[in-house]
C-alpha angles and dihedrals in degrees: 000000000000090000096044086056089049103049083052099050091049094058096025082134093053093050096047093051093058096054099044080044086068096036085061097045098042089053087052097055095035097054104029114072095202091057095046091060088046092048092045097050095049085050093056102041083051092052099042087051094054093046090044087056093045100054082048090056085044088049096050091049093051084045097108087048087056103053097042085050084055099047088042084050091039093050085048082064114046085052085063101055083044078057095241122152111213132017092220094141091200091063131067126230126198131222116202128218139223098288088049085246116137109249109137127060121179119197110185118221144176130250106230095170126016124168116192100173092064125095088227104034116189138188139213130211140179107242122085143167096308086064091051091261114157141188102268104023109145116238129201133180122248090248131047113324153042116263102195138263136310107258113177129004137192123173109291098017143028140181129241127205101241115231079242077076122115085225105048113113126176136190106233137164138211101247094211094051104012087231098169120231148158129274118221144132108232153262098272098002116147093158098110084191091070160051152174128252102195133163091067118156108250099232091070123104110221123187133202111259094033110144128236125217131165130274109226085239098100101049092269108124105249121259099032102144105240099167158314129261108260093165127028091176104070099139110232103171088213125086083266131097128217128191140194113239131180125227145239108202110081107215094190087071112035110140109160131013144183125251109206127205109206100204096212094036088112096046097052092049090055088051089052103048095063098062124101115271098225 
């Protein structure tokens, strides 16, 4: 307290000038009318600029609600322009085809982990065994793309082998010209934007920009949009051609995904299986 008094008896000017400072100031403003606008109007600029500042720092710490309530809303979305009616993601809604026969169920999940710098690159979602979820489902994302197949499941999750996996292999098509072709990523790849489509008849003319959808032979319902043709002059050394493509679907940002039933997928398997294997 000693200290404190002396402190303020040493600058006992400087403290005086700066009341009668605000005195001053506070008489102006109070009895001139010009001032007082002035006075007001600085006020108000300095504290709209404070609260503007603070609902950007509020913003910015709601930041991670927002964008799961947009991908929640987007997701909503996508199910309806897949025509289906709820995005309850424990329950499964069937798509119909063109015989009005049931083939197709989509079930909508959450990535809860992704990788996308790996050789082998694996999700996780929240959805198991207890949803219907099964080892080689195909998934796809609510926007453009396919995302891979279901690998392993236990009751409440399950992992999917990314389509940035050395062993993932897809049935697409050339949309122009419906060549048929392979899906995969890549020896070396580490591009997670793009992919190779090999195993295309020669005699096919392919252009850059064509666009690349599945073909309904991998348990991928056709037609889904994978990519567009960025390269038409991947080397192969076969009678084959391969091309670059780059793809829609953005893995870096994959937050939810749809796991499809195909309804005669076991049965086609057990077709399949009996075939000689030539």
């Amino acid at each position: 307290m000693r200290n404190l008094w002396i402190f303020i008896n040493r600058y006992n000017a400087f403290f005086l000038f700066i009341i009668f400072f605000a005195v001053g100031i506070i008489l102006t403003v109070k009895n001139n009318a010009y001032q007082r606008s002035i006075a007001v109007n600085s006020t108000n600029a300095v504290v709209g600029e404070v609260y503007q500042n603070l609902n950007v720092l509020k913003k910015y710490i709601s930041l991670g609600n927002v964008n799961d309530s947009l991908a929640q809303e987007n997701a909503k979305l996508k199910t309806e322009l897949l025509n289906l009616k709820s995005i309850d993601s424990a329950k499964k809604i069937t798509i119909k085809d063109t015989l009005n026969n049931p083939q197709y169920t989509y079930l909508s999940a959450r990535v809860i982990k992704n990788s996308i710098t790996l050789r082998n690159n694996v999700i996780t979602i929240n959805k198991g065994s207890a949803d219907g979820v099964v080892p080689e489902m195909a998934v796809i994302s609510p926007g453009k793309g396919v995302v891979g197949f279901v690998m392993d499941v236990s009751e409440h999750l399950a992992t999917i082998r990314s389509l940035l996996h050395k062993d993932t292999k897809i049935s697409v098509n050339l949309q122009k010209s419906q060549a048929l072709g392979i899906l995969v990523w890549g020896v070396g790849n580490a591009d997670f934007t793009k992919a190779y489509v090999k195993e295309i008849p020669n005699h096919f003319k392919i252009g850059l920009k064509d666009t690349i959808v599945t073909s309904g032979f991998s348990g991928f319902p056709p037609g889904i949009p994978v990519g567009t043709v960025t390269n038409t002059a991947v080397a192969t050394g076969d009678n084959f051609m391969s091309v670059e493509i780059k793809l829609f679907n953005d893995f870096s940002t994959l937050q939810y995904v749809y796991v499809i039933l195909d309804k005669y997928a076991v049965e086609q398997k057990e077709l399949e299986a009996k075939l000689p294997n030539e």
